[in-house]
C-alpha positions, 0 to 999 in steps of 0.5 A: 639633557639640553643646556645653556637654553634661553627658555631654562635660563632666570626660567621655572623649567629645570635643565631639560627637553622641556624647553626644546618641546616646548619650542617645537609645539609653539612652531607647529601651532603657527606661531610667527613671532611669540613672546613667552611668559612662565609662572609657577603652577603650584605651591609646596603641597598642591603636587608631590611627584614634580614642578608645574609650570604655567606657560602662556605663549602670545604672539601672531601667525603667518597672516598676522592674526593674534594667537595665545596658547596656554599651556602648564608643564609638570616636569619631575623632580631631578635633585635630591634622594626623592628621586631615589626613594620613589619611582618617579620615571614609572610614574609618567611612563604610566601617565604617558601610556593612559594619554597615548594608548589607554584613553584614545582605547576608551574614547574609540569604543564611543565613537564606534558605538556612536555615542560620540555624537550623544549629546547628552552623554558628552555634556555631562562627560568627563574630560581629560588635558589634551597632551602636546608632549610628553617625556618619560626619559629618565631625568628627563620627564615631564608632560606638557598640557594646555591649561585648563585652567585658562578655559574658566575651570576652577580648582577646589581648596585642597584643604578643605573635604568637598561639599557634597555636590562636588562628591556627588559630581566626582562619583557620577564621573568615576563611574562613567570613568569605571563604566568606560573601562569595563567597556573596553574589557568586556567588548575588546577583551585581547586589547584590554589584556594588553592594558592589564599587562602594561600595568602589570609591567609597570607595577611603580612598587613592585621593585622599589627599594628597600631602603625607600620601603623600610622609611615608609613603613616605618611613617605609614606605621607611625602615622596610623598608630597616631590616631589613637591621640584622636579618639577619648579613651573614656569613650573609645577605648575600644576603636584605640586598641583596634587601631593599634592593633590596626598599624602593626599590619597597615603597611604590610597589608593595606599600603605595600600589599595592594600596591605590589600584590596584584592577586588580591583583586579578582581580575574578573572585575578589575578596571582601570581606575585613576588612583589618585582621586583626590581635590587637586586632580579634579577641576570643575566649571561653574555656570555664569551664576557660579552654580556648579556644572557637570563639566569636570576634568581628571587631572594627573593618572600617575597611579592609575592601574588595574585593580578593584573600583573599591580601591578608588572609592575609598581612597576618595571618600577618606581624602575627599569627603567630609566626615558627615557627609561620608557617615550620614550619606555612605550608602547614597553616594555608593548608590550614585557612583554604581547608577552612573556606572551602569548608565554607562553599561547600558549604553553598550548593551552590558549587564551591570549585575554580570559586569560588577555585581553590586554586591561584589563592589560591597564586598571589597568595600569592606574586604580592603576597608582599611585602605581607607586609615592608611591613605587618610593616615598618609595625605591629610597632613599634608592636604590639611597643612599650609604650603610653607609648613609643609617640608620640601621633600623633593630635595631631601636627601636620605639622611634628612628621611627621620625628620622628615618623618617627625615633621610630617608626625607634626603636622598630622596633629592639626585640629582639621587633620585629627578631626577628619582622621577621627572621623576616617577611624570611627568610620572604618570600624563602624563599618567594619572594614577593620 
């Protein structure tokens, strides 16, 4: 690894490459003399698999012009056991592979059906970070990206659900997002094997450790089992033996089983889903009035790989969605994620009924519901807690792993957490997903 770097020295970036990239994109954009200003791009809780670091670079080029470049950096964590604990260099070879391979794919098949030029289509398109660099090296990853939040994209408050025409937004663009990749897969079936393949191969759980595994397990349990202190027993004595019953195979089943077993996904209909749809991966741009536009961006494809879109959705609606809107609008919101999605079918002259039956997508809705309990279990103490009531897990060390976990028991018992935990428990069981 680079050392003695003027860049790393009194600098955010960690002892690295980063700095010698970062040095070679300022060069190859043009700059003439430059100077280099860094500020951290995050606080504890916003990012859990590395640092981010805005970098605004001014400066001239050759003919003396004004230029400024900004750019944000995510560089992996390299202290502590968490590396050991999680497989954080599979983490960005995924990351790294959606941006190099998988969606210049899926772009491609645009502009060969030429939808490309569709105006109407691109202004209400999702858009992805253009990468500059990348490293996926162990100890030595990071992605460098331009900051989109410099070009009047706003972040949403990840403590708070989002309101409902933020959902809605979100839903239309995972389901051109969903429709894209059951393009590729129905157009180019051999190049989609490769990509199923790939992912396959870099399955980020499939071989973790079983120490790591074992903490987990016990968290996840611990976590699930805890929201029985959320419903009344006078009232839900029922929902409370079902969800403790429910944590007993939480882990196994909902959490390790979907993230190792990949024959539990009919591959017929799996697609290439973003894995992490959660507030702080999705910036959105407003109006000069403020009014929200269709202009959004994916942020962070860590956990992207090819499994059921059922598995997205439910992740969202647990983290994303306020109970209300998730109760009284469920089978709306299904509704706009599955038309956008067959929009985007349509304009390559697919079937949506032979492509994913709606029934089908219903189906595993509630074949792998209880995802939705784990994943709530799991994020909302820390989507729902302050930044500095929220451990420094990234320099934990195994010993320090219990209490971790009894901080993490701690702040799950915020109003807001068990409130919208409640509401995710009382959902899965109406529904039947449990």
């Amino acid at each position: 690894m680079a050392t003695n770097s003027r860049l790393i020295k009194d600098s955010l970036l960690p002892e690295g490459k980063e700095d010698e990239e970062l040095l070679k994109i300022i060069k190859a954009e043009g700059f003439k003399d430059y100077e280099i200003t860094m500020s951290s791009g995050a606080e504890r809780g916003d990012n859990f698999t590395g640092t981010l670091v805005n970098i605004e670079v001014k400066g001239h080029s050759e003919n003396g012009e004004a230029k400024q470049l900004n750019l944000i950096t995510k560089c992996s964590p390299r202290l502590g056991d968490f590396r050991n604990m999680m497989p954080i260099t599979q983490f960005y070879i995924i990351e790294t592979f959606m941006y190099d391979t998988y969606f210049p794919a899926v772009f491609n098949i645009l502009k060969e059906y030429g939808l490309d030029n569709d105006k109407a289509l691109r202004t209400k398109l999702f858009s992805i970070p253009k990468v500059y660099g990348a490293s996926a090296e162990p100890m030595d990853e990071f992605m460098i990206m331009n900051n989109k939040k410099c070009e009047n994209y706003k972040m949403g408050n990840r403590m708070e659900p989002l309101d409902d025409a933020h959902c809605r937004l979100v839903l239309k663009q995972l389901g051109y997002l969903h429709g894209l990749s059951y393009a590729l897969k129905h157009l180019y079936p051999e190049k989609f094997a490769e990509i199923a393949k790939t992912f396959a191969s870099c399955n980020v759980f499939e071989n973790a450790p079983e120490q790591m595994v074992a903490i987990y397990r016990a968290h996840i349990t611990g976590l699930v089992e805890m929201g029985k202190t959320t419903l009344d027993p006078e009232t839900n004595q029922l929902e409370i033996d079902k969800i403790v019953e429910f944590s007993k195979i939480a882990f196994d089943e909902y959490m390790m089983g979907l993230l190792r077993d990949r024959s539990k996904f009919d591959p017929k209909y799996s697609v290439v889903i973003h894995g992490d749809a959660w507030t702080n991966n999705f910036l959105f741009k407003y109006d000069e009035l403020g009014n929200l536009t269709d202009d959004m961006v994916f942020l962070d494809f860590q956990l992207s790989r090819c499994v059921s879109p059922a598995i997205e959705l439910l992740y969202f609606l647990a983290v994303s969605v306020s109970t209300e809107l998730r109760k009284n609008s469920y089978n709306e919101l299904l509704e706009i994620y599955y038309s956008r999605l067959s929009e985007m079918l349509f304009k390559f002259n697919l079937e949506p009924y032979e492509v994913l039956p709606r029934t089908v997508l219903e189906s595993d809705m509630k074949k792998f519901g209880g995802y939705m309990i784990v994943v709530g279990a799991q994020a909302l103490a820390f989507h729902t807690s302050k930044s500095e009531d929220i451990p420094d897990f990234q320099t934990m060390t195994l010993d320090e792993s219990e209490k971790f976990m009894l901080e993490a028991k701690k702040m799950s018992k915020n109003d807001s957490c068990q409130s919208r935990f409640k509401g995710i428990i009382l959902f899965a069981i109406e529904h039947g997903f449990i």
